[in-house]
C-alpha positions as CSV (number, residue, x, y, z in Angstrom):
1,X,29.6,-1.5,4.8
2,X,29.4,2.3,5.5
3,X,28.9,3.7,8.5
4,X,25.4,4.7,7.8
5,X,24.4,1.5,6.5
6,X,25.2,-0.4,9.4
7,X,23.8,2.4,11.6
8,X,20.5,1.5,9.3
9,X,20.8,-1.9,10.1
10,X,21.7,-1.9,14.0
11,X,18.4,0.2,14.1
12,X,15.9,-2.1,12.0
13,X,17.2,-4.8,14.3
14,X,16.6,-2.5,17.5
15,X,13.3,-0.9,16.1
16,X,12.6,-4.7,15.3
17,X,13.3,-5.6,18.9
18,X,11.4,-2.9,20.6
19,X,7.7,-4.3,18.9
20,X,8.7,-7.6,19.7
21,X,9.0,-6.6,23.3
22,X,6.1,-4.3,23.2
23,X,3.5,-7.1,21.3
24,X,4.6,-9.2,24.0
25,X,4.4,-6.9,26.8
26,X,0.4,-7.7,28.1
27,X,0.5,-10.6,28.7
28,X,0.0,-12.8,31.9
29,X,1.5,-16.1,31.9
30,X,-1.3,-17.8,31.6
31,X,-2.8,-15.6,28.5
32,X,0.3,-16.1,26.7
33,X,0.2,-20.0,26.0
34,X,-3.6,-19.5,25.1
35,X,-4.0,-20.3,21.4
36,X,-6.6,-18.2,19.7
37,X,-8.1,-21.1,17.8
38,X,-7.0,-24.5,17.5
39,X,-3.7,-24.9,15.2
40,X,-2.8,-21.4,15.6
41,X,-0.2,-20.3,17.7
42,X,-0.3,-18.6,21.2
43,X,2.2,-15.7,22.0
44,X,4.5,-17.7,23.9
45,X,4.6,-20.3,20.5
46,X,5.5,-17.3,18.9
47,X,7.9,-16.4,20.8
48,X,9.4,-19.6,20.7
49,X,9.5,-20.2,16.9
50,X,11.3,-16.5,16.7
51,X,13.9,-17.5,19.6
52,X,14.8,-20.7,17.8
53,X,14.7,-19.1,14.0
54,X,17.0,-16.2,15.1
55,X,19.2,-18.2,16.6
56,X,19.7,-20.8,13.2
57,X,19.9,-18.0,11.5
58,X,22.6,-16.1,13.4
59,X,24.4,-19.5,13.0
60,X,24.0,-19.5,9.4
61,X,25.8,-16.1,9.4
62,X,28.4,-17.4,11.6
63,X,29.1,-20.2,9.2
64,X,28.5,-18.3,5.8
65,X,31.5,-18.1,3.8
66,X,33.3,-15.2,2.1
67,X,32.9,-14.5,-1.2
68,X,35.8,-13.1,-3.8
69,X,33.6,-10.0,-4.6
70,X,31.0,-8.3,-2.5
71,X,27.0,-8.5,-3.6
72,X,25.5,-5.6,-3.3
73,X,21.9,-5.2,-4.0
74,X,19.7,-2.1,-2.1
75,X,16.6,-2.7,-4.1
76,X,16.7,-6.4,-2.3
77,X,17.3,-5.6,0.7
78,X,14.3,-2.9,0.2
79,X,12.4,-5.3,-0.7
80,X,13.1,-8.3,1.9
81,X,12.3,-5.7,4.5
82,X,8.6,-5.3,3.3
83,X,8.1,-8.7,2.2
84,X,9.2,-10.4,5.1
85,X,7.4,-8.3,7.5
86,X,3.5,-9.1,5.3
87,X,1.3,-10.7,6.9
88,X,-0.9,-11.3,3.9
89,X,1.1,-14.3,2.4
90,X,1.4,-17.2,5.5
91,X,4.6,-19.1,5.4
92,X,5.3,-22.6,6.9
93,X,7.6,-22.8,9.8
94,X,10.5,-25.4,9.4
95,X,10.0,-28.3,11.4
96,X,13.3,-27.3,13.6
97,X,11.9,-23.9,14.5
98,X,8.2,-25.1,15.1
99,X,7.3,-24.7,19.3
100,X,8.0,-27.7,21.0
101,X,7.8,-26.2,24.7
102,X,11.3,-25.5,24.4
103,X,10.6,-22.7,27.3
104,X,8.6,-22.9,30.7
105,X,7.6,-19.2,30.6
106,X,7.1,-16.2,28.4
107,X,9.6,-14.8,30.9
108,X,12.7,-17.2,30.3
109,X,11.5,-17.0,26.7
110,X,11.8,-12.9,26.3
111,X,15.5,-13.2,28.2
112,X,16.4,-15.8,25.6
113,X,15.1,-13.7,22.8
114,X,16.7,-10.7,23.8
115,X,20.0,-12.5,24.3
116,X,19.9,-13.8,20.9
117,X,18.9,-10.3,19.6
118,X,22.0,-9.3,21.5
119,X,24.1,-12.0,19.7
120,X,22.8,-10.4,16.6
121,X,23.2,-7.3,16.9
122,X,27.1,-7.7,18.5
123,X,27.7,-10.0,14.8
124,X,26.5,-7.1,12.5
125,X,28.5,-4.6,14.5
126,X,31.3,-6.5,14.6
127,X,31.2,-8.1,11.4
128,X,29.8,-4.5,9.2
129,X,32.6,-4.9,6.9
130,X,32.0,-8.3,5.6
131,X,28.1,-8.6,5.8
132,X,27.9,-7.9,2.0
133,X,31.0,-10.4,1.4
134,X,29.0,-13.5,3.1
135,X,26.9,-15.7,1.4
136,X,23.9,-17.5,3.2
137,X,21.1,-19.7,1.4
138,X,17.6,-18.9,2.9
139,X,14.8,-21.8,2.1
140,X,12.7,-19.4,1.0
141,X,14.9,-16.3,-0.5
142,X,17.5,-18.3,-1.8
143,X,21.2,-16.9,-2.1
144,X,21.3,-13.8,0.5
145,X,24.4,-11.7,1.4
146,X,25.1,-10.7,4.8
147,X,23.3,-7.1,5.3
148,X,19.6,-9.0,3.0
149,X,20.1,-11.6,6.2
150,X,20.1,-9.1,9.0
151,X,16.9,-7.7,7.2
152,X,15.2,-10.6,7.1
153,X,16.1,-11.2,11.0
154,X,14.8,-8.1,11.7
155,X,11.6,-8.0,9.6
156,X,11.0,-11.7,11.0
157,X,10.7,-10.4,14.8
158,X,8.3,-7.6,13.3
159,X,6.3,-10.3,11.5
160,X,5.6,-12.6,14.9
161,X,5.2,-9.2,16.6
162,X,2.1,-8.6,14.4
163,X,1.1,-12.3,14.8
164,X,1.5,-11.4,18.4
165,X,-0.9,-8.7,17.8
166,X,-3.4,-10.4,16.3
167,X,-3.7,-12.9,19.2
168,X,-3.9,-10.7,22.0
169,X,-6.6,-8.9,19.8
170,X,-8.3,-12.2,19.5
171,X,-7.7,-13.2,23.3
172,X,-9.1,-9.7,24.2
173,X,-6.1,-8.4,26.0
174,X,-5.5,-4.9,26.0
């Protein structure tokens, strides 16, 4: 990967990062376990689901094999980054990275999001020169190389950041 393109990528998962933090930044203990209507999420669920989903997908990477050629595809990875972050189309969490009240507070939450955002970060940094050797299945893009996976990491934080959003909108916080 050139050194532009991972430069790209390090900052989609930084920019990425930075509105995660930000959506999530208002909130009082309390206000963030609120659900803003029965079977929707609160901010700390959020938070959760995007905690655990980062970190099976970073695990995926680890695990991805090489391929014999590299896959290249910039249109995909274009697209990925717009389609993962709407809103418009509502997707079904796994049951694995559903909240469970895996965390006790927003707090230890955040520090366990930004540890895994860390984690991600250090693997595309390290590992720039393979990303678009690896091959990774997504359930719901299918056959991904390495770089396409980063963007949907990225553009999934931005997704629950919006989510966020909406339910401090809906809670009233400001």
């Amino acid at each position: 990967m050139a050194p532009e393109q991972i430069s790209q990528l390090i900052h989609a998962l930084e920019k990425s990062q930075q509105e995660f933090q930000a959506a999530c930044a208002a909130f009082t203990e309390e206000q963030a376990r609120i659900q803003p209507e029965p079977g929707r999420w609160s901010a700390l669920e959020c938070v959760e689901h995007v905690v655990v989903a980062e970190e099976l997908f970073l695990g995926r990477l680890e695990a991805a094999p090489r391929l014999e050629s590299p896959r290249m595809d910039k249109q995909k990875e274009a697209e990925l980054a717009i389609r993962v972050v709407n809103r418009a189309n509502r997707a079904e969490a796994p049951e694995r990275s559903r909240p469970a009240g895996r965390f006790a507070s927003l707090a230890q939450a955040m520090q366990r999001f930004h540890q895994a955002r860390a984690r991600t970060i250090g693997f595309a940094e390290q590992r720039a020169a393979d990303l678009y050797w690896l091959s990774v299945e997504h359930p719901r893009f299918g056959s991904l190389n390495g770089a396409e996976y980063m963007m949907i990491i990225a553009g999934h934080a931005q997704r629950h950041a919006a989510q966020i959003t909406e339910v401090k909108s809906a809670l009233g916080i400001l």
